[in-house]
TISE-709856 format. One line per 3 residues: number of its first residue (from 1); for each residue x, y, z of N, C-alpha, C. Coordinates in steps of 0.02 Angstrom, whole numbers, plus 50000, padded with zeros to 5 digits. Atoms other than C-alpha are relative to their C-alpha. Layout:
BEGIN
NUM> X,Y,Z,X,Y,Z,X,Y,Z ~ ...
This chain:
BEGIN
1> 49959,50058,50014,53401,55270,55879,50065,50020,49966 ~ 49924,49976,50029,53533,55352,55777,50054,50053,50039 ~ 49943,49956,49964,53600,55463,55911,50038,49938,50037
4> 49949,50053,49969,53644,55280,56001,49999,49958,49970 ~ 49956,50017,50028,53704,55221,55872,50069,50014,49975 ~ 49962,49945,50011,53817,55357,55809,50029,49975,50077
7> 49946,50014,49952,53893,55332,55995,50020,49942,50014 ~ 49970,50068,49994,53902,55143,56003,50064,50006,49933 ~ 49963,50023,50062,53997,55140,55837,50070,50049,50020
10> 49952,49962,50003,54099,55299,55893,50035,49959,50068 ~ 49964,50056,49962,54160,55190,56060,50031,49961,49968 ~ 49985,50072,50017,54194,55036,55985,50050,50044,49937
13> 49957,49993,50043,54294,55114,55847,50071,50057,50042 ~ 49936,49964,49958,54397,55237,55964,50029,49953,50047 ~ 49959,50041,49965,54437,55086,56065,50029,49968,49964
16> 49947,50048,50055,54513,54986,55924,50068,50047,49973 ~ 49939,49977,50008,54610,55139,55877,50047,50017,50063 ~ 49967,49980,49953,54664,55191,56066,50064,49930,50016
19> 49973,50069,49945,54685,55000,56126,50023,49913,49934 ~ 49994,50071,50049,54694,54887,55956,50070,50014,49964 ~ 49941,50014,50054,54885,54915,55888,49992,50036,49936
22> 50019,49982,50083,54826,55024,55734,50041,50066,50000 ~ 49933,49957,50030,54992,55096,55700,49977,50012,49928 ~ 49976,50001,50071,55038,55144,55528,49992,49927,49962
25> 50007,50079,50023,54988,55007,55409,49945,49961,50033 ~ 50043,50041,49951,54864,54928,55527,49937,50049,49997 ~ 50074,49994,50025,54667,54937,55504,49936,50002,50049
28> 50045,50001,49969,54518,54957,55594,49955,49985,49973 ~ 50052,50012,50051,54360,54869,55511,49950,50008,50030 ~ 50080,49982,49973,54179,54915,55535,49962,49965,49962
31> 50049,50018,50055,54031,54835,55472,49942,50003,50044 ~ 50065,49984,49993,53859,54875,55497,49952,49957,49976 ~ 50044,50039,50037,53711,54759,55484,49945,49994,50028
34> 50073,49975,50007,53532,54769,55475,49952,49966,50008 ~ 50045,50048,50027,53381,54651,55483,49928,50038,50019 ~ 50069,49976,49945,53187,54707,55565,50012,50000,50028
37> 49977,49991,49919,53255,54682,55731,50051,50019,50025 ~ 49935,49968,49928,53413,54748,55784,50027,50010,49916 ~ 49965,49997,50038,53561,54823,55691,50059,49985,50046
40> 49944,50058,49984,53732,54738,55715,50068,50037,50006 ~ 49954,49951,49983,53882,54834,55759,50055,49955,49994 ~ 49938,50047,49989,54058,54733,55730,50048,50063,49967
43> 49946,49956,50009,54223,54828,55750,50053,49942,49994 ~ 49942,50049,49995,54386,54715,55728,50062,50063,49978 ~ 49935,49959,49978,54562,54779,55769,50053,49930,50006
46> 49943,50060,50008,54737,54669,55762,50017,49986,50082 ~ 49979,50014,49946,54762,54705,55954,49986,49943,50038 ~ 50008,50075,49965,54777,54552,56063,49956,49999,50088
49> 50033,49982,49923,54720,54624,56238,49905,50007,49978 ~ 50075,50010,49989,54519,54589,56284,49962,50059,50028 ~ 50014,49965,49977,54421,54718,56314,49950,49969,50060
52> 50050,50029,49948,54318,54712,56488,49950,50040,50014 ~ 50020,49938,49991,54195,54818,56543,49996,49991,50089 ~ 49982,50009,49923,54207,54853,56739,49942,49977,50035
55> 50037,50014,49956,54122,54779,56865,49938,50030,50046 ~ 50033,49961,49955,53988,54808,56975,50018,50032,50050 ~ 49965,49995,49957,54032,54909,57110,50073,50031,50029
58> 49941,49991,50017,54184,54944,57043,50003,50094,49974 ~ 49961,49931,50018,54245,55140,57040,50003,50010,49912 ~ 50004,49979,50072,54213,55220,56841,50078,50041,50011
61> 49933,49961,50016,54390,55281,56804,49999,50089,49962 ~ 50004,49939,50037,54406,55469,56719,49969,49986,49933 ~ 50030,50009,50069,54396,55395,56535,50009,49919,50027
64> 49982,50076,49987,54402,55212,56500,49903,49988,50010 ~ 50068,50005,49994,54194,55215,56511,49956,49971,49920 ~ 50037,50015,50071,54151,55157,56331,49957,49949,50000
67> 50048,50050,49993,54096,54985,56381,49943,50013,50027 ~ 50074,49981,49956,53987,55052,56489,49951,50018,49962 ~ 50032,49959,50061,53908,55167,56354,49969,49946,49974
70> 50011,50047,50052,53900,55034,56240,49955,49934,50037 ~ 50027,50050,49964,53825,54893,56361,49920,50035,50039 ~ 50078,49972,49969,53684,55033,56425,49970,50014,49936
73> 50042,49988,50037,53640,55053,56254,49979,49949,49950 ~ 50019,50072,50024,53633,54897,56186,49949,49938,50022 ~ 50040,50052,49982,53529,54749,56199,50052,49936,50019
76> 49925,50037,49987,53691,54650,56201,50073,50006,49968 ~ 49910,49988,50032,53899,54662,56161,50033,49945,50017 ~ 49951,50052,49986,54033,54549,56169,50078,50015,49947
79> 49944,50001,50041,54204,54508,56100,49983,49916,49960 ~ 49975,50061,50015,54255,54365,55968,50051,50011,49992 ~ 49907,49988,49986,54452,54322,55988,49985,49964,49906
82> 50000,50033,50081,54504,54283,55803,50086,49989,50016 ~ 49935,50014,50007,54686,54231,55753,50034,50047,50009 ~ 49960,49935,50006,54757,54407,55735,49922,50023,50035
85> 50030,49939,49998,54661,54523,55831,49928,49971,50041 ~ 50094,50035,49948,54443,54513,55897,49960,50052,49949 ~ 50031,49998,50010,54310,54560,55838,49935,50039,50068
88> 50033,49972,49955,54196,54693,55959,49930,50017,49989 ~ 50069,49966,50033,54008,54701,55919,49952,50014,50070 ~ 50069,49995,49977,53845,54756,56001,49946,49993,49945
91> 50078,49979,50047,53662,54766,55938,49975,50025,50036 ~ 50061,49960,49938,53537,54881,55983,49954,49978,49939 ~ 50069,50012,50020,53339,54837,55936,49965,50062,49963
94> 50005,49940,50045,53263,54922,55819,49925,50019,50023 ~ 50071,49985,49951,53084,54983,55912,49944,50006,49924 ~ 50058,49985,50065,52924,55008,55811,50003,50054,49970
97> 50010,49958,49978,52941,55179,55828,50046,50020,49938 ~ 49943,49969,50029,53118,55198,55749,50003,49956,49921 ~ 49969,50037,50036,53093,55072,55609,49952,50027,49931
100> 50023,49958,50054,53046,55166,55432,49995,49942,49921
């Protein structure tokens, strides 16, 4: 569980810095959250563009594959649009197995 996590979190935060506006001065926020069943992944960035992840069917580009990553390792992702900027989370489930 912590190797996909460690890569969901490393996606989602290299896309806010590639694709979210985080010049100089400008922030990238993470927060991590926890319960028995899943842990909670939210990235927020000031950029205004939506991330998508590609289609079925649809040709994988060279890079540009993070959603993907992040959507095969998750139980679910999404965006929330906020005033300035979004909000990018997944969760992945926390198994019997992995939960201490």
């Amino acid at each position: 569980m912590s190797d996909d996590l460690t890569l969901v979190v490393s996606e989602l935060v290299t896309n806010a810095i590639l694709h979210g506006k985080t010049t100089r001065g400008r922030q990238v926020a993470l927060v991590i959250d926890r319960d028995a069943k899943r842990i909670r992944v939210e990235v927020r960035d000031v950029g205004d563009g939506m991330p998508r992840q590609p289609l079925g069917g649809e040709p994988l580009p060279v890079s540009g594959r993070g959603l993907e990553i992040v959507a095969s390792l998750s139980e679910a992702w999404g965006v929330i649009e906020r005033v300035i900027g979004k909000t990018v989370w997944a969760e992945l489930a926390i198994k019997p197995s992995d939960a201490v």
